[in-house]
N, C-alpha and C positions, 0 to 999 in steps of 0.2 A: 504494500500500500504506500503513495508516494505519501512525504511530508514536506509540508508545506511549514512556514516560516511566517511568524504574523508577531503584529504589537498590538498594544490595548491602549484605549484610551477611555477613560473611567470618568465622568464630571457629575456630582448631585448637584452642582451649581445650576444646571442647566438642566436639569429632570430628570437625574437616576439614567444617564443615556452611557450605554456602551458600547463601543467601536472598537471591533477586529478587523485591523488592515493585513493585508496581502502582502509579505516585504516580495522583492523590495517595491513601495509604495508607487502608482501608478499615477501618470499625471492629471489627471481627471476621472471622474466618477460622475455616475447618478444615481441615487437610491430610489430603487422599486419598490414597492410596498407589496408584503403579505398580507399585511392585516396596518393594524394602529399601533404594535410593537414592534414586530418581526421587518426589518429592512436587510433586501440584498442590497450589495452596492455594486454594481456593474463599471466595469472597467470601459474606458472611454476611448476611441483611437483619437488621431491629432484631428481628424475633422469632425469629433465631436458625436462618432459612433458609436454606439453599443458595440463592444468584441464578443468573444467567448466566454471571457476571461472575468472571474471574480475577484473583486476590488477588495471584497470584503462583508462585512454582517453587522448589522444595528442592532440595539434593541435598546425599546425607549421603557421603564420602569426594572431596568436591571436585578433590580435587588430582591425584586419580591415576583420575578420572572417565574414559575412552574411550566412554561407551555417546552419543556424538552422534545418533544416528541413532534411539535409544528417545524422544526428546524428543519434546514433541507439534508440530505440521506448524502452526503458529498465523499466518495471513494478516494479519501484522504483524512491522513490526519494532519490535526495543525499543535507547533509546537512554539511557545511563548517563552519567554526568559525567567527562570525562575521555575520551570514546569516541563513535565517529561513530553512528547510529542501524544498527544489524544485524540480519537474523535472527536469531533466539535460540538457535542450535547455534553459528556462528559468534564472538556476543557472550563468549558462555561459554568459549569454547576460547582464547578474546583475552584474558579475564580471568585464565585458569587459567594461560594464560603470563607473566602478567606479575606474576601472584603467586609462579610458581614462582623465576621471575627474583628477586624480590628476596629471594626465601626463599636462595638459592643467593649472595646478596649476602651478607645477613648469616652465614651458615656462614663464608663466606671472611673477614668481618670477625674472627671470635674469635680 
């Protein structure tokens, strides 16, 4: 199964919105919509076309996300720094625990 190479981009500044890019990162994108959380991000040629190629994966309410099973079925895993190479429902559920972990750190710190 190939492994693909991605970064995260995490902000509750901005609505609990998480973004898995594709490295190395693509020069433009547009995000599709599944639904109201689930975004592909489609990779973009220089004239501004749809390719093949996925840019990447949104999801707007991260934290409290259960829809595993809505993701796309992608014959790949993706591996992030800090984390072993995973299926992408897997990856995601690993991350959102150990965001919530530390989000539950700093509460008990104040």
């Amino acid at each position: 199964m190939e492994t693909v190479t991605a970064s995260l981009l995490w902000s509750d500044a901005e609505g609990d919105i998480l973004t898995l890019f594709v490295e190395p990162l693509c020069a433009s994108w547009k995000a599709r919509s599944r639904d109201q959380e689930i975004y592909l991000l489609d990779a973009l040629d220089e004239n501004e076309e749809k390719t093949r190629q996925l840019a990447g994966i949104r999801i707007v309410g991260f934290l409290t996300c259960n829809r595993w099973g809505d993701l796309p079925k992608l014959p790949m895993r993706w591996h992030v720094a800090g984390y072993d190479p995973l299926p992408l429902a897997e990856l995601l559920r690993r991350v959102q625990q150990a965001l919530l972990e530390k989000a539950g750190r700093a509460v008990a710190a104040r």
